[in-house]
C-alpha positions as CSV (number, residue, x, y, z in Angstrom):
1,X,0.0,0.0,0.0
2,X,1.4,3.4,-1.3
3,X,1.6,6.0,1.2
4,X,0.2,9.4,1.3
5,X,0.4,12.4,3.8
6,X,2.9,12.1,6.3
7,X,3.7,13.2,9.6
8,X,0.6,14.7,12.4
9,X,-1.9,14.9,10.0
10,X,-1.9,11.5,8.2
11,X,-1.6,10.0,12.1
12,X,-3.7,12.2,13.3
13,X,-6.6,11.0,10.7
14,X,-6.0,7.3,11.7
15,X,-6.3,8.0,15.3
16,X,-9.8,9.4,14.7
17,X,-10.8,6.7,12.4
18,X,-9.6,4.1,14.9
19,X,-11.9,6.1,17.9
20,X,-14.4,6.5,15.4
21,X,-14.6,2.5,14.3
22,X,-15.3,1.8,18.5
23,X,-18.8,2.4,18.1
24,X,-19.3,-0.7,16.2
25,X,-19.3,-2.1,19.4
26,X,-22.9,-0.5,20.5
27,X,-24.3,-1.4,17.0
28,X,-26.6,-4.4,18.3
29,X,-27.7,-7.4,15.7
30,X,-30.7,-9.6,15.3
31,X,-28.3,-12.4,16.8
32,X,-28.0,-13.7,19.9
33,X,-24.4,-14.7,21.6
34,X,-24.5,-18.4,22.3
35,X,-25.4,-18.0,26.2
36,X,-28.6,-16.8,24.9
37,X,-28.4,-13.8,27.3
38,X,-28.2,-11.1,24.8
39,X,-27.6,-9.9,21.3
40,X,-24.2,-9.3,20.0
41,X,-22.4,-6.0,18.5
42,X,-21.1,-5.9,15.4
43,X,-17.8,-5.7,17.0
44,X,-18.1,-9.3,18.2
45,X,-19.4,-10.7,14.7
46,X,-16.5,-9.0,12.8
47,X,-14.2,-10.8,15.5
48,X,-15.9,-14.2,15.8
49,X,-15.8,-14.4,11.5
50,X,-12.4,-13.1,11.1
51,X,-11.2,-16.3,13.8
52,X,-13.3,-18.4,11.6
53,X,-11.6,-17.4,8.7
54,X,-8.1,-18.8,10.2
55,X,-9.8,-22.1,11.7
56,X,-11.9,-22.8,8.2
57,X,-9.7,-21.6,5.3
58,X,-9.3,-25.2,4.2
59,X,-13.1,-25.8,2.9
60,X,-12.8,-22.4,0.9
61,X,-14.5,-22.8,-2.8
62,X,-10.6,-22.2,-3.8
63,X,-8.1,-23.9,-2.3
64,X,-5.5,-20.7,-3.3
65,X,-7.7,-18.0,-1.4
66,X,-5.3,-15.6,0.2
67,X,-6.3,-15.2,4.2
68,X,-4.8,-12.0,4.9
69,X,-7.7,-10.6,2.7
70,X,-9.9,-12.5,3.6
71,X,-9.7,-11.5,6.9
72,X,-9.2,-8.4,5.8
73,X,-12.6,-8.3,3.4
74,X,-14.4,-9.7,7.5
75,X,-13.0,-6.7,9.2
76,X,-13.9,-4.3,7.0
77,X,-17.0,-4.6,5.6
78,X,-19.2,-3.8,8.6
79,X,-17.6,-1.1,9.6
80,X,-20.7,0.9,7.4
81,X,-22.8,-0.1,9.8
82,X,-21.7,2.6,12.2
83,X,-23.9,5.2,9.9
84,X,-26.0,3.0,8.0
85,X,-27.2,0.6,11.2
86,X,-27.7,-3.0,11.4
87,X,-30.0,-4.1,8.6
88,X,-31.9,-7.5,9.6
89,X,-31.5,-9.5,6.8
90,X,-35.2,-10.5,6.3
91,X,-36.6,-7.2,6.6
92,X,-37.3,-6.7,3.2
93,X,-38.4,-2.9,3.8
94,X,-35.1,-2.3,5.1
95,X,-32.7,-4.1,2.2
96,X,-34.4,-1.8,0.0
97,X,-32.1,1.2,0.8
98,X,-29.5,-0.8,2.3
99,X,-26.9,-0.6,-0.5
100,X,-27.3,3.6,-0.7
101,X,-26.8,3.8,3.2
102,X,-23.4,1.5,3.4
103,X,-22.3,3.6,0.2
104,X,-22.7,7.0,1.7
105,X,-21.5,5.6,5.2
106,X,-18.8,4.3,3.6
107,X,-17.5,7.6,2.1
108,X,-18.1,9.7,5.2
109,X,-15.8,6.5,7.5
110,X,-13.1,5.5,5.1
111,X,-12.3,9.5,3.8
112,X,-11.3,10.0,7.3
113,X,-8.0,7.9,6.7
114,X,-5.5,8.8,4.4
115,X,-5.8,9.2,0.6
116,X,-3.9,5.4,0.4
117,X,-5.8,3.9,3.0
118,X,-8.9,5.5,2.4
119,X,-8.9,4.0,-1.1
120,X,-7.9,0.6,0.2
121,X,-10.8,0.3,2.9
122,X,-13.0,1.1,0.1
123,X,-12.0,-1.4,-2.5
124,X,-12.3,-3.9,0.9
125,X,-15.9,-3.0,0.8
126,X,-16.5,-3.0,-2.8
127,X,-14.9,-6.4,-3.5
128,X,-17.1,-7.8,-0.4
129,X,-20.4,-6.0,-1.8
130,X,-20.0,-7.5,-5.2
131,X,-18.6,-10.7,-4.3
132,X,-16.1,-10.7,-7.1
133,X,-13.0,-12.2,-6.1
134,X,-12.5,-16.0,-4.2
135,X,-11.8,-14.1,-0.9
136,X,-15.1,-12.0,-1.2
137,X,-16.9,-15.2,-1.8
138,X,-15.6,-17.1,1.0
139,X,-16.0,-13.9,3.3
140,X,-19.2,-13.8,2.6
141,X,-20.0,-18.0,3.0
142,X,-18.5,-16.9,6.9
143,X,-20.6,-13.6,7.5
144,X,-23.8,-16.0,6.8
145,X,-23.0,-19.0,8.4
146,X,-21.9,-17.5,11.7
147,X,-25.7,-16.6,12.6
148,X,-26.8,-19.4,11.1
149,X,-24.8,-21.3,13.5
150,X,-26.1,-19.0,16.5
151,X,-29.5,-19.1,15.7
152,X,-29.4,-23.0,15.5
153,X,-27.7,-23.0,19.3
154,X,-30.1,-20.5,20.8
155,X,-32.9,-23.0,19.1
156,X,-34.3,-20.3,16.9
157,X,-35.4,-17.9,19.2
158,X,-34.6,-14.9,16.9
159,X,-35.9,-17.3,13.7
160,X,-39.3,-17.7,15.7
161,X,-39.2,-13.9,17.2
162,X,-39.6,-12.7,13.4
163,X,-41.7,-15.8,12.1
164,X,-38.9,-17.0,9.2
165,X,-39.3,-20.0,7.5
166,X,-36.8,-22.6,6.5
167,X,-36.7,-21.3,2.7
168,X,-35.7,-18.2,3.6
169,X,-32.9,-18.8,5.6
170,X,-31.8,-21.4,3.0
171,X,-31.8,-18.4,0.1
172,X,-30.2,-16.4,2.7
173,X,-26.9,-18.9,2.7
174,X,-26.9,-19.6,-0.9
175,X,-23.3,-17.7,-1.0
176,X,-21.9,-20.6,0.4
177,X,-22.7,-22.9,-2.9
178,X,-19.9,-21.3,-4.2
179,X,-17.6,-19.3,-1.4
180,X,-17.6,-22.5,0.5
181,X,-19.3,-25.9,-1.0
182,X,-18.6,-27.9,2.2
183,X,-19.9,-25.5,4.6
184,X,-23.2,-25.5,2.4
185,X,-23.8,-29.0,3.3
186,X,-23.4,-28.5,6.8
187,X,-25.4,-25.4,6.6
188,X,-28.2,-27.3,4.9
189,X,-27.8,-30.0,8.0
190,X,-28.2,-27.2,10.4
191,X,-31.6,-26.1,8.6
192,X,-33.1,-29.6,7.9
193,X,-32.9,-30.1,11.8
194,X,-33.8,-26.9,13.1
195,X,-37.0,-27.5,11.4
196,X,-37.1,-31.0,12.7
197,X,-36.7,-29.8,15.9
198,X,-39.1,-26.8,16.1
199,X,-36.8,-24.1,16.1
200,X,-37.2,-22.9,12.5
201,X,-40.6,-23.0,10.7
202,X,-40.9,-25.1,7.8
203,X,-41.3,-23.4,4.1
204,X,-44.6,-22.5,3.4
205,X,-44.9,-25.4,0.6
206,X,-43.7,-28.2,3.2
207,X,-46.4,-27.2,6.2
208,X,-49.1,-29.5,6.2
């Protein structure tokens, strides 16, 4: 990465970014930690995924996907959320303006850095948004079957809270057909039993 600025001001700017990125801490999600007890931040989600990242790498769609960005492309990509808010993924209301909010958050968060950086967060954001590159696709087979996972161990709660059914939350990890072909399967697993075991309600074509 190609420098830019120097001295007081360019560290100055990535002090304030790096106070300004602690508030993804209080931005809550539709998830609950595994305890059950609460919702997590998005602070914990970007951590949790990122660790993910180093313990799964091997089931990656491709075998040659460099980890550094990958974890990288985890990191990042929430960071939006500090303007834009948490959006629930099955709010369809909500997704409408989705992309518009992250964009504009994005340009207000990322042009507090330096020119360089400011440009590289960016492209971090863009390459996870469009899912264009092997890392992006395996980043974002991890940032959907995290809460999968914690929706399956807190038995549905926030699944039955909001009334999903079982076809939406498989459209919701398709990415991981491609990002991560393993993973699908045991995503798929997770589904077929949460709905055998009450905690996610069948799609509307399989009830009754």
């Amino acid at each position: 990465m190609e420098n830019s600025g120097n001295g007081e001001e360019r560290f100055g700017s990535q002090i304030s970014f790096i106070n300004e990125i602690d508030k993804l801490k209080g931005i809550e999600r539709q998830t609950l930690v595994l305890s059950g007890r609460r919702q997590e931040n998005d602070a914990e989600h970007s951590w949790h995924i990122a660790v993910m990242a180093l313990i799964l790498v091997e089931y990656a769609g491709d075998r040659d996907v460099d980890l550094s960005r990958v974890i990288a492309l985890l990191l990042i990509h929430d960071l939006v959320e500090i303007d834009a808010g948490d959006t629930y993924c099955y709010d369809d209301d909500a997704r409408q303006d989705q992309y518009d909010r992250e964009k504009q958050a994005a340009a207000r968060l990322f042009g507090m850095l330096p020119v360089d950086q400011a440009h590289y967060f960016q492209s971090l954001w863009c390459e996870f948004e469009s899912r264009s590159t092997a890392e992006a696709r395996f980043a974002a087979a991890l940032d959907r079957l995290q809460p999968l996972i914690h929706n399956y161990r807190t038995e549905g709660r926030m699944w039955r809270a909001h009334g999903i059914t079982a076809d939406r939350v498989r459209d919701r990890m398709s990415p991981l057909r491609d990002g991560a072909p393993a993973l699908w399967r045991y995503a798929l697993s997770l589904i077929n039993d949460a709905v055998e075991r009450g905690f996610l309600l069948p799609a509307p074509h399989d009830d009754g």
